[in-house]
N, C-alpha and C positions, 0 to 999 in steps of 0.2 A: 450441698450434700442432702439431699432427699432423706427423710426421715431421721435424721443426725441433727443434733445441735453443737453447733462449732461458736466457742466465745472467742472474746476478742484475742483473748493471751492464744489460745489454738493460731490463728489465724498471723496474730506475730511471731509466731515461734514458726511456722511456714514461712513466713515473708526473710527470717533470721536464716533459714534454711536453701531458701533461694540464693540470694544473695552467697551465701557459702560456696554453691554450685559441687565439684564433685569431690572437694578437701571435707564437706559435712562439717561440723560441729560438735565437739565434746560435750555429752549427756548433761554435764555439771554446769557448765555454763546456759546451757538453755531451760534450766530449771535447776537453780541453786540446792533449792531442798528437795531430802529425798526421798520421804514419803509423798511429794505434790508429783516428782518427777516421774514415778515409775508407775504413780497414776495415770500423768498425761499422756507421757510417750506413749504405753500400750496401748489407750484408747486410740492416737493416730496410727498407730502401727495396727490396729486391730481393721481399722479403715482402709488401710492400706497407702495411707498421707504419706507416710515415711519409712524408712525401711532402719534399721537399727542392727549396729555392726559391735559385739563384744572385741576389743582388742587386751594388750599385755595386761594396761594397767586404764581400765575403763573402759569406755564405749564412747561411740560415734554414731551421728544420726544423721541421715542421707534425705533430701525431698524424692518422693518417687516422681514419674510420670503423672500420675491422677493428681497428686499434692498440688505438681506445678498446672496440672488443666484448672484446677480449682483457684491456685491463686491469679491465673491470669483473667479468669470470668470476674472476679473480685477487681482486678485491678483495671479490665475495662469496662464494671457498673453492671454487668450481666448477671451478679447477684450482689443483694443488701449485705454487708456487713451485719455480724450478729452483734444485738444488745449488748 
């Protein structure tokens, strides 16, 4: 991501996101706490990494298209992993 700094935790919370495919992930388990949570998500969500669904009782988080271009450059060495 060109002018974006993506950490490692970014980047597993993408990889936790793939693997989910199109059931997503409950907000709470990919970021326990919830002042860290609704930092991170926004930031990928602001990127466009993920797309983020309010339901009855919480929210769910989706990888987008870009999320998953991004983790497959990552996962065939086409880019460094961040610091």
């Amino acid at each position: 991501m060109q002018g974006h700094k993506l950490l490692n935790a970014h980047i597993r919370i993408l990889r936790k996101l793939e693997k989910a495919g199109e059931e997503g992930v409950v907000a709470s388990e990919l970021v326990p706490e919830r002042s860290y949570r609704e930092f991170v998500l926004r930031y990928l969500c602001i990127h466009g990494l993920i797309e983020r669904q309010k339901r009855f009782r919480g929210e769910r988080v989706f990888i987008t298209e870009k999320g998953l271009s991004l983790i497959y450059k990552f996962n065939n060495g086409h880019e460094e992993l961040p610091d």
